[in-house]
C-alpha distance (Angstrom), angle and dihedral (degrees) to the residues before:
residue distance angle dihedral
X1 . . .
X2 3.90 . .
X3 4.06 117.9 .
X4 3.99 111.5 -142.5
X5 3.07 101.9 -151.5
X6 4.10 131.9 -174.6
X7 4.14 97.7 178.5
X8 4.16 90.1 136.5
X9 4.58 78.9 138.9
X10 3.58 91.3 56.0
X11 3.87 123.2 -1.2
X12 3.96 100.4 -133.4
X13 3.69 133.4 76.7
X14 3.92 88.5 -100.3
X15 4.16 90.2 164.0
X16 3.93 85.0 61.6
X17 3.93 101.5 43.5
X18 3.78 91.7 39.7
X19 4.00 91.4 51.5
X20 3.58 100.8 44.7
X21 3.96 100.8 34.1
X22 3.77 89.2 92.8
X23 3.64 92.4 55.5
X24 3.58 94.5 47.8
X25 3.42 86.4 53.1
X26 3.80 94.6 48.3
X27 3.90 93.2 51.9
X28 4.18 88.0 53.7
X29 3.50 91.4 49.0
X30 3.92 91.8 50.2
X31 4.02 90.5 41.2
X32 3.57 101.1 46.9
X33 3.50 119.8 7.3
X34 3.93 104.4 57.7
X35 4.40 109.4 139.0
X36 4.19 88.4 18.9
X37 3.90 101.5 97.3
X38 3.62 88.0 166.8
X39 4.24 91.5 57.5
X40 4.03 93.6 46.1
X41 3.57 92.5 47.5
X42 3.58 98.3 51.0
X43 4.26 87.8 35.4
X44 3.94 83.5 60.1
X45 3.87 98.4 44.0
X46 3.99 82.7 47.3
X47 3.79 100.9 56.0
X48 4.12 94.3 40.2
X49 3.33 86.4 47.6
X50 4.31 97.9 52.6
X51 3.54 78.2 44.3
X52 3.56 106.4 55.0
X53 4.37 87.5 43.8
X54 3.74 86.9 51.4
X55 3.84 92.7 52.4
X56 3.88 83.6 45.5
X57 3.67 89.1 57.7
X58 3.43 89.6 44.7
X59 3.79 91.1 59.2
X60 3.99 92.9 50.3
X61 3.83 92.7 54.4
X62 3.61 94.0 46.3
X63 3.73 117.6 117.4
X64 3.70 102.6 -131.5
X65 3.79 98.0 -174.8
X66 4.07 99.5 66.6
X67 3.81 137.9 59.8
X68 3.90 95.6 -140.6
X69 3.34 128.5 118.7
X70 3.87 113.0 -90.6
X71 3.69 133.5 -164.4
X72 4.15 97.5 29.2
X73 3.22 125.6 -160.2
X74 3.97 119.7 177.8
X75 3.54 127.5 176.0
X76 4.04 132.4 168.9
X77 4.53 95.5 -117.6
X78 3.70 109.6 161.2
X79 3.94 108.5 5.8
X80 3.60 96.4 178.4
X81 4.11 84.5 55.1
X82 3.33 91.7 38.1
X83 3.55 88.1 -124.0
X84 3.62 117.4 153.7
X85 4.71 128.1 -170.7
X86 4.15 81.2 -118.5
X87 4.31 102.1 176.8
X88 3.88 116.1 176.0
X89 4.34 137.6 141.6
X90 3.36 136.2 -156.6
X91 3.81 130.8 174.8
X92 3.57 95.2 -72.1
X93 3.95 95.5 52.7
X94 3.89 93.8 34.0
X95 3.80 99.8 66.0
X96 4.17 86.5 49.7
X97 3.08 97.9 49.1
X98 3.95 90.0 55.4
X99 3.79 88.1 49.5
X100 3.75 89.9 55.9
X101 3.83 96.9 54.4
X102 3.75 95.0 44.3
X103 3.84 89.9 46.1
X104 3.72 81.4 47.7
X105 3.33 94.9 50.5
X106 3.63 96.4 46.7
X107 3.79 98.0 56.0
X108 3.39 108.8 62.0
X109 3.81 105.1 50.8
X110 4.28 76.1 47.1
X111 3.48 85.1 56.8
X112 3.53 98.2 44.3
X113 4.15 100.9 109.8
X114 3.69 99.4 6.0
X115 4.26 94.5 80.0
X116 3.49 108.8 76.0
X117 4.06 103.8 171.1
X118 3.96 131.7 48.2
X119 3.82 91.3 -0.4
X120 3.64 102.4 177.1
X121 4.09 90.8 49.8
X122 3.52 83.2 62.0
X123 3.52 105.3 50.3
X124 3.86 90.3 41.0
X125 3.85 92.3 52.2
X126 3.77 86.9 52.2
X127 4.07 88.4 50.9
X128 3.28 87.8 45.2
X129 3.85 95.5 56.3
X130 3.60 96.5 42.1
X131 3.66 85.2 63.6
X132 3.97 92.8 54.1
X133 3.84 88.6 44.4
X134 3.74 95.1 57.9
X135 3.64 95.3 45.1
X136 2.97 100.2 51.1
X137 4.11 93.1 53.3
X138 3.96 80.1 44.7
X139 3.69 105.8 52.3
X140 4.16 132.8 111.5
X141 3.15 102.2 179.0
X142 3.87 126.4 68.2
X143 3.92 100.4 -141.5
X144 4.21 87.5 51.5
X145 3.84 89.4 48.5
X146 3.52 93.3 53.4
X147 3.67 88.8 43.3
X148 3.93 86.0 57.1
X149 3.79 89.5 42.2
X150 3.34 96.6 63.8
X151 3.91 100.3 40.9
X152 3.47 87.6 64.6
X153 3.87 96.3 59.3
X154 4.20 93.2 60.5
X155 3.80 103.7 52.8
X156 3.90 82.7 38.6
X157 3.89 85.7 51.0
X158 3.77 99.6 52.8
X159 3.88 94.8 38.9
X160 3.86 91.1 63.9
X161 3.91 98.1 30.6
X162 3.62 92.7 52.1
X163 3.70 113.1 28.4
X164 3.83 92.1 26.6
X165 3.88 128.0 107.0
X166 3.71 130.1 -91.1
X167 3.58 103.4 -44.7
X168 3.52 101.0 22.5
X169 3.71 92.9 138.4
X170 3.78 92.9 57.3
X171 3.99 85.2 46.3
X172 3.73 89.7 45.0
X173 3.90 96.9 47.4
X174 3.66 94.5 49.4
X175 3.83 97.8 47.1
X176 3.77 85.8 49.1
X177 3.89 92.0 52.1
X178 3.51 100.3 49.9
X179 3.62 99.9 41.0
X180 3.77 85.7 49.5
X181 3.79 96.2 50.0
X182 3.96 87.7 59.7
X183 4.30 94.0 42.9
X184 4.11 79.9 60.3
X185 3.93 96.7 41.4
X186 4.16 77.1 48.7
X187 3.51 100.2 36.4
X188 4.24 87.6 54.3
X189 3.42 89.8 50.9
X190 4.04 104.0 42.4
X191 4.39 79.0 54.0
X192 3.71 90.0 46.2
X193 3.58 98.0 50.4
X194 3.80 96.2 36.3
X195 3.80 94.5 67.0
X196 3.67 99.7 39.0
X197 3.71 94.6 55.4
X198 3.91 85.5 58.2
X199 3.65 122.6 122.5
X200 3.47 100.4 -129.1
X201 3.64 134.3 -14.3
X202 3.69 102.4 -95.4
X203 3.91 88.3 51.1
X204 3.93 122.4 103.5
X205 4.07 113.2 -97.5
X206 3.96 108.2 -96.5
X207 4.02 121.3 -121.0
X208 3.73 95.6 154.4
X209 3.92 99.2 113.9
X210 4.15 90.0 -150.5
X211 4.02 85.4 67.4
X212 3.60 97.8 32.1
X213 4.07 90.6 58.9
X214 3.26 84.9 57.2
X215 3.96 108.3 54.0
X216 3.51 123.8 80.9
X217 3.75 129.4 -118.8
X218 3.98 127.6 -164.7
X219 3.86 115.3 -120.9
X220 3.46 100.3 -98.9
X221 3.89 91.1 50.8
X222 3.55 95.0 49.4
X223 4.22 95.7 51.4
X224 3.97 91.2 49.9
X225 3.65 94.5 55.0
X226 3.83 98.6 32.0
X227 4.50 82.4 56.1
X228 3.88 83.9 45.2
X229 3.56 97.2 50.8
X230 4.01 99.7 27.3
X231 4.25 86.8 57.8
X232 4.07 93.7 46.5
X233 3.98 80.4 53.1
X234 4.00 102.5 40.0
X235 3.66 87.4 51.7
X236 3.87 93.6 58.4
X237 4.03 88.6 40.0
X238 2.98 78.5 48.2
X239 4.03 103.9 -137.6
X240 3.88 125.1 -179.0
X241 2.93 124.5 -68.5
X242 3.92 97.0 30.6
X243 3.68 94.1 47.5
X244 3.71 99.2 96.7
X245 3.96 95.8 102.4
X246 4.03 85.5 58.7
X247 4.09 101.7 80.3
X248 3.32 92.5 34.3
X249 4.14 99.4 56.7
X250 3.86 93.7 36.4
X251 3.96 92.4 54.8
X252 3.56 90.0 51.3
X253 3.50 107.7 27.7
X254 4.45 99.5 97.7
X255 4.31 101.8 -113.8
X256 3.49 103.3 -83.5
X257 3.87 93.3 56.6
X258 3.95 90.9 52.7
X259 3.82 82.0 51.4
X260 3.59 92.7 57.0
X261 3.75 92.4 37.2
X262 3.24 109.0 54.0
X263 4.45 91.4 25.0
X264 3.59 99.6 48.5
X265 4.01 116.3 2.5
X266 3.59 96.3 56.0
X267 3.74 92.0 51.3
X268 3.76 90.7 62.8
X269 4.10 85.3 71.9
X270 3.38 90.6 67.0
X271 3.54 105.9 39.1
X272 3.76 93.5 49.4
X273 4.25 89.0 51.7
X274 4.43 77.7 55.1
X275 3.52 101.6 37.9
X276 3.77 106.3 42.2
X277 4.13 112.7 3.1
X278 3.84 91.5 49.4
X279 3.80 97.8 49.4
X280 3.63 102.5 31.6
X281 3.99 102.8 44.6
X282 4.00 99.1 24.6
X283 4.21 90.1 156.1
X284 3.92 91.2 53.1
X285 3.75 92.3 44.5
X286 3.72 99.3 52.4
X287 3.67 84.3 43.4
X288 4.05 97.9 55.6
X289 4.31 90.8 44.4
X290 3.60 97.6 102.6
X291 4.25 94.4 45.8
X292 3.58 91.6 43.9
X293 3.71 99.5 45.4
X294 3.84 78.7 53.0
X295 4.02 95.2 56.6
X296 4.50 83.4 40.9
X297 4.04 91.6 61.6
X298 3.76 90.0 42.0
X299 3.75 97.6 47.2
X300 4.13 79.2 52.4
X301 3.64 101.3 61.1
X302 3.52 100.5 19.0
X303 3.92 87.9 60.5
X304 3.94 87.7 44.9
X305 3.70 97.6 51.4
X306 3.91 88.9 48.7
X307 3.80 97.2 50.4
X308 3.99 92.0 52.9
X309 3.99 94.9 54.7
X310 4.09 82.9 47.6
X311 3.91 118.0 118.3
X312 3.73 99.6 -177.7
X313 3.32 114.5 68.2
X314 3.60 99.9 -135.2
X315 3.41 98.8 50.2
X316 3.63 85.6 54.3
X317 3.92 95.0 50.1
X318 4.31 88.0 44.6
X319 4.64 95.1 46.9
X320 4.53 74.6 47.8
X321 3.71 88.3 62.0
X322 4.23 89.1 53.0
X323 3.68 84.9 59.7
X324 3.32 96.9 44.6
X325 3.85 100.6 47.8
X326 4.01 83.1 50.5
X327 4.07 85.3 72.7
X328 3.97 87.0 53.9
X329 3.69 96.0 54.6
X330 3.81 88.1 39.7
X331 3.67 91.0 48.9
X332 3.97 89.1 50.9
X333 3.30 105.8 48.9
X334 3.76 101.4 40.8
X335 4.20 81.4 79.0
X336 3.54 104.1 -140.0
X337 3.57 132.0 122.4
X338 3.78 97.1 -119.6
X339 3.82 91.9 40.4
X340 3.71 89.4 57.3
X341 4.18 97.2 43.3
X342 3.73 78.6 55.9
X343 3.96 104.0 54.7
X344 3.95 90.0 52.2
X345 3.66 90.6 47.0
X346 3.30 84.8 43.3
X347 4.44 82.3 49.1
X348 3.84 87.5 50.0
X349 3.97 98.8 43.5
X350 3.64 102.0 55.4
X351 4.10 94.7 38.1
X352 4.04 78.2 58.5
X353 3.61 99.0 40.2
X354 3.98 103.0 35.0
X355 3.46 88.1 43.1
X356 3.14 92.6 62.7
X357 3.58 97.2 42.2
X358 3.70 89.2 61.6
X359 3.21 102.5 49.0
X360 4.41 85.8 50.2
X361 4.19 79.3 57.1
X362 3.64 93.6 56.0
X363 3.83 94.7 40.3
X364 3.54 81.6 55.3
X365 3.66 98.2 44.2
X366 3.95 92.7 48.9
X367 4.33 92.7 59.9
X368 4.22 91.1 28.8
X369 4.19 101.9 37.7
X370 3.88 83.7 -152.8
X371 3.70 133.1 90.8
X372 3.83 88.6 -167.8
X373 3.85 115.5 127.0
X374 3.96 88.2 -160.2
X375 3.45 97.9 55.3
X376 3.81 88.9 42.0
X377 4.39 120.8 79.1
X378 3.64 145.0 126.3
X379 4.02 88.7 26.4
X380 3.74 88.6 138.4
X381 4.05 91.1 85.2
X382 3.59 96.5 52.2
X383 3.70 97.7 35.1
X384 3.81 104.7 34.0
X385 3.83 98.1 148.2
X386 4.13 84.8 51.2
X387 3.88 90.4 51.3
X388 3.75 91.4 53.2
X389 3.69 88.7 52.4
X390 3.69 97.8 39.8
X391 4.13 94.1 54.7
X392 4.17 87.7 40.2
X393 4.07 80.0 60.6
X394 3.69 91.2 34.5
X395 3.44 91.8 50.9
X396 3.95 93.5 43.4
X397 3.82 97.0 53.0
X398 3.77 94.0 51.8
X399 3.51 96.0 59.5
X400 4.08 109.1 -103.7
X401 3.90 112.8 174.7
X402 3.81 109.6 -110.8
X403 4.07 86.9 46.8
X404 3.90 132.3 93.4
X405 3.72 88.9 -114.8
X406 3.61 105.7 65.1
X407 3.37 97.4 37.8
X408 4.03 92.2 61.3
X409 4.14 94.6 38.4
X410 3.59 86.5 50.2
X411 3.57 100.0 46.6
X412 4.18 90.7 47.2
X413 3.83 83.8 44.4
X414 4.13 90.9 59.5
X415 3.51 87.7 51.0
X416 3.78 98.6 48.5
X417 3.57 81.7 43.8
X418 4.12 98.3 56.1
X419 4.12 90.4 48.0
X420 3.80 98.2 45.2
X421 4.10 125.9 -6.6
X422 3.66 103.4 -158.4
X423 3.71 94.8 55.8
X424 3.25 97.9 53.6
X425 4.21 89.5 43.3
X426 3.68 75.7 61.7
X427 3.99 98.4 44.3
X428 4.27 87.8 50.1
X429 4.04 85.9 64.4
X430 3.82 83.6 66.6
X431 3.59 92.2 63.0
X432 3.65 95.9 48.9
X433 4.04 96.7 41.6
X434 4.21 77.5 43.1
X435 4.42 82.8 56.3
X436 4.39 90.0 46.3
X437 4.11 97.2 46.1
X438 4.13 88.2 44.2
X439 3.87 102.8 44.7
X440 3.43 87.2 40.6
X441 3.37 98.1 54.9
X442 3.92 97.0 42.2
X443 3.79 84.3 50.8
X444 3.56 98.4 61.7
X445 3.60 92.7 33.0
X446 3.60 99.2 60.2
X447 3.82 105.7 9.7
X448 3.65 113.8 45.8
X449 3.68 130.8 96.7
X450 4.22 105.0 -61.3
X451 3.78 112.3 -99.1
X452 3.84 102.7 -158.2
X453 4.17 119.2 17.0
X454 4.07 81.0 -149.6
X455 3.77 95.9 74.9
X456 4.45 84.8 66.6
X457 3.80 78.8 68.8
X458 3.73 96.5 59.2
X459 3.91 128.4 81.5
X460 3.50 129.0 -96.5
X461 3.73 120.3 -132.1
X462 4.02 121.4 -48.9
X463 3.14 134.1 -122.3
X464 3.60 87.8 -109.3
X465 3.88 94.3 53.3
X466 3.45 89.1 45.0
X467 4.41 88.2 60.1
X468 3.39 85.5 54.8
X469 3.61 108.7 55.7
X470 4.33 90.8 35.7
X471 3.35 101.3 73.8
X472 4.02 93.2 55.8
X473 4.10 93.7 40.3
X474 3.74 77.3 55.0
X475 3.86 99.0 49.9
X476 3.85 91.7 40.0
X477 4.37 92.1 58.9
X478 4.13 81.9 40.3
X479 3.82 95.3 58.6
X480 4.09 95.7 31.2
X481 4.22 89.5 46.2
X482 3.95 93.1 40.6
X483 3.09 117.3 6.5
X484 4.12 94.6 163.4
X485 3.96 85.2 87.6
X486 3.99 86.8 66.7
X487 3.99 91.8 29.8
X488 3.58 91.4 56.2
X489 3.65 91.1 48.8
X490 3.91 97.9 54.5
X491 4.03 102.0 35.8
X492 3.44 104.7 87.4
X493 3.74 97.9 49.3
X494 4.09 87.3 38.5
X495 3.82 82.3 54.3
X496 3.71 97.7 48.8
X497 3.62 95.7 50.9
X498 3.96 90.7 40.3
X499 3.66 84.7 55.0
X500 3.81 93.8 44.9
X501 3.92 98.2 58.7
X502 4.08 99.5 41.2
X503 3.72 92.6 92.3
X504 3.83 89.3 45.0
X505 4.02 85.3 54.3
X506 3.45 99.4 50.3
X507 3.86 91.6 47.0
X508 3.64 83.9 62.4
X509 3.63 95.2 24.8
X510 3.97 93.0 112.0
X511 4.08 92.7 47.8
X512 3.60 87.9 53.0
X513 3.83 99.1 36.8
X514 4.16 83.6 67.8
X515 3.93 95.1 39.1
X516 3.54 81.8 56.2
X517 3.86 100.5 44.0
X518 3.99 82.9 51.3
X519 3.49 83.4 57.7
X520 3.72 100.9 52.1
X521 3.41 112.2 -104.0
X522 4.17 123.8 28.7
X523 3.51 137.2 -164.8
């Protein structure tokens, strides 16, 4: 095997080491450290850690100022498959990956006391997943991204189905089921398209993505494996109507899965629709805007409306992130450059600010043992430090100026708004039904009468906690104060794609022009 390799930033496969450092780190902990809490625990705040710094470094020696593919790494795999280990970023996969090792980071000192049985299965699941995470934001080649893909789903399996609440195994089962139905629908279509871009018949199928960009598929082709591909990636976002797994696996899933969850996995929607659907089936895409914009402004109120009849609080945090993710897909598939810079900042925000929410909940949930939002009130005097926190967070996920989420739902918004102005009329009422369920939650929360007097005799948050939640308060006033640093990151790849698709829309530009006009309002 011979590595190609273009590391001129750094000199060392840093894609590789940073992916698979959390496994190696796993497998020692499983070897050598079974009985020695202590050992794991530090072993697992070690390897996130490495991680996270190499990520950093990756970040510095970015090139900020091209679309390419940075950081290759090429190596013959399966020859006979004509599979190849194909790692490379750009500025779309660069700032997730950074949100995965801080997330990463974050959990497991969060974790620290709040596990109580089969402790080092826990933190090796969660080393185990980080490792599927970052390959799969890594990976060239469509066979090794599906690889990734589904590594991620068994570590995420156990965590919820064994350290999960009450009917984690019914949560487990059914996120398991329907992200596996859309792997197949994806897995058909990755084999389908693989041999029919082949040269010749006698050639290997083709699952690099560099070659695949460039073969052409007819019409038909294109629209059966763009629906394959598009539903394995709207149920991860996950978009209505295929989000029905989503409440279920956050409320049972123990805190730092929901962190992961709703932070990291459900990003992985949305960057797959960028990443492979955009590129690889450009006529089908422009042809499915006007439907899927459609499903994006329901998603947006329909997730709002459901979060403010919630009464536990992590349900209502979880139906948020529907609503949310709706400003993604609308971001996306309004196809324009500033539309698309905001759904990923829009990606990055609310893995930053729902993380953080959900790891507030389980705080909570570890001094209260309820998630009830009756039974909760007037928690602001005994937990001042976690009210500040709380309405920072609050504050964040509504979209105040000065925070990272009103600066992506506002860019995604002008982008909606510049391809059709009554849906995104419509899409702005998510942001102020997103303002009612949120106040009116942290109101009763912390500011109604006080339901038991024995909650004053509980601690507020610990240093420890505190850690945990800084580095994303700090992140969120980065990317809401300056959000060029992130902007400049993401343009040239937004660009390039933009740039991509625009003969593609004005192919189709008279189909959509009356869609639109149906619609009130067209391009």
């Amino acid at each position: 095997m011979t590595m190609y390799s273009f590391q001129s930033q750094i000199g060392f496969p840093i894609l590789s080491v940073m992916t698979f450092l959390p496994t190696l780190g796993a497998v020692a902990m499983l070897l050598l450290m079974r009985g020695r809490p202590r050992l794991y625990k530090f072993t697992a705040l070690a390897a996130t850690g490495a991680t996270f710094i190499l990520s950093l470094l990756m970040l510095a020696k970015f090139d900020q100022y091209t679309a390419d593919f940075q950081f290759i790494e090429k190596v013959n795999w399966i020859h006979r498959l004509g599979a190849s280990y194909h790692m490379g970023v750009d500025g779309i996969s660069v700032l997730l990956i950074l949100l995965t090792t801080l997330l990463s980071l974050i959990i497991i000192p969060a974790s620290w006391n709040y596990i109580k049985d089969r402790e080092l299965g826990f933190f090796a699941s969660f080393l185990f997943l980080e490792t599927g995470m970052l390959g799969t934001f890594c990976a060239r080649d469509l066979l090794l991204f599906y690889v990734f893909w589904e590594i991620m789903l068994i570590p995420m399996y156990f965590i919820i189905g064994v350290w999960g609440g009450p009917r984690r195994i019914y949560a487990a089962l059914k996120f398991f089921l329907f992200t596996m139905a859309g792997s197949v629908l994806m897995l058909v279509a990755i084999v389908g398209i693989a041999y029919l871009a082949r040269p010749n018949q006698y050639a290997p199928p083709v699952f690099d993505l560099d070659q695949l960009q460039n073969a052409v598929f007819s019409f038909p082709v294109q629209m059966a494996a763009f629906l394959a591909f598009f539903i394995a990636f709207a149920i991860k976002v996950p978009m209505w109507p295929l989000h029905t797994w989503l409440p279920d696996a956050h409320v049972e899933a123990p805190t730092a899965g929901s962190v992961i969850l709703a932070g990291v996995l459900l990003k992985m929607g949305g960057y797959g629709i960028i990443r492979f659907c955009i590129p690889l089936f450009p006529d089908a895409v422009a042809a499915s805007i006007p439907y899927i914009l459609i499903l994006s402004i329901i998603a947006i109120i329909y997730g709002a409306l459901v979060s403010l009849v919630q009464k536990d609080l992590k349900k209502l945090v979880a139906y948020s992130s529907v609503s949310h993710m709706g400003f993604v897909t609308g971001g996306i598939f309004a196809f324009s450059v500033i539309g698309l810079e905001g759904a990923l900042l829009v990606m990055f925000s609310h893995g930053l600010l729902t993380g953080a929410l959900f790891l507030m909940v389980g705080f909570m949930y570890e001094r209260l043992h309820t998630r009830e939002i009756s039974a909760m009130g007037g928690l602001a005097s005994p937990f001042p430090v976690m009210a500040a926190f709380l309405l920072f967070f609050t504050l964040g996920s509504l979209g105040l100026p000065g925070l990272s989420g009103f600066i992506g739902e506002f860019l995604s918004l002008l982008g909606l708004f510049t391809y059709n102005k009554a849906m995104a009329v419509v899409a702005a009422a998510g942001i102020i039904l997103a303002a009612a369920y949120l106040l009116w939650m942290y109101l009763r929360v912390m500011f109604t009468e006080t339901r038991d007097q024995k909650w004053f005799r509980l601690s507020d948050l610990s240093l420890r906690e505190i850690a945990s939640l800084a580095p994303l308060a700090g992140l969120a006033v980065w990317v809401g104060v300056y959000p060029n640093t992130f902007i400049n990151i993401i343009h040239p790849s937004a660009s390039h794609l933009i740039d991509h698709m625009s003969p593609y829309l004005a192919q189709h530009g008279d189909f959509l022009t009356r869609i639109f006009a149906s619609l009130g309002g067209g391009r």
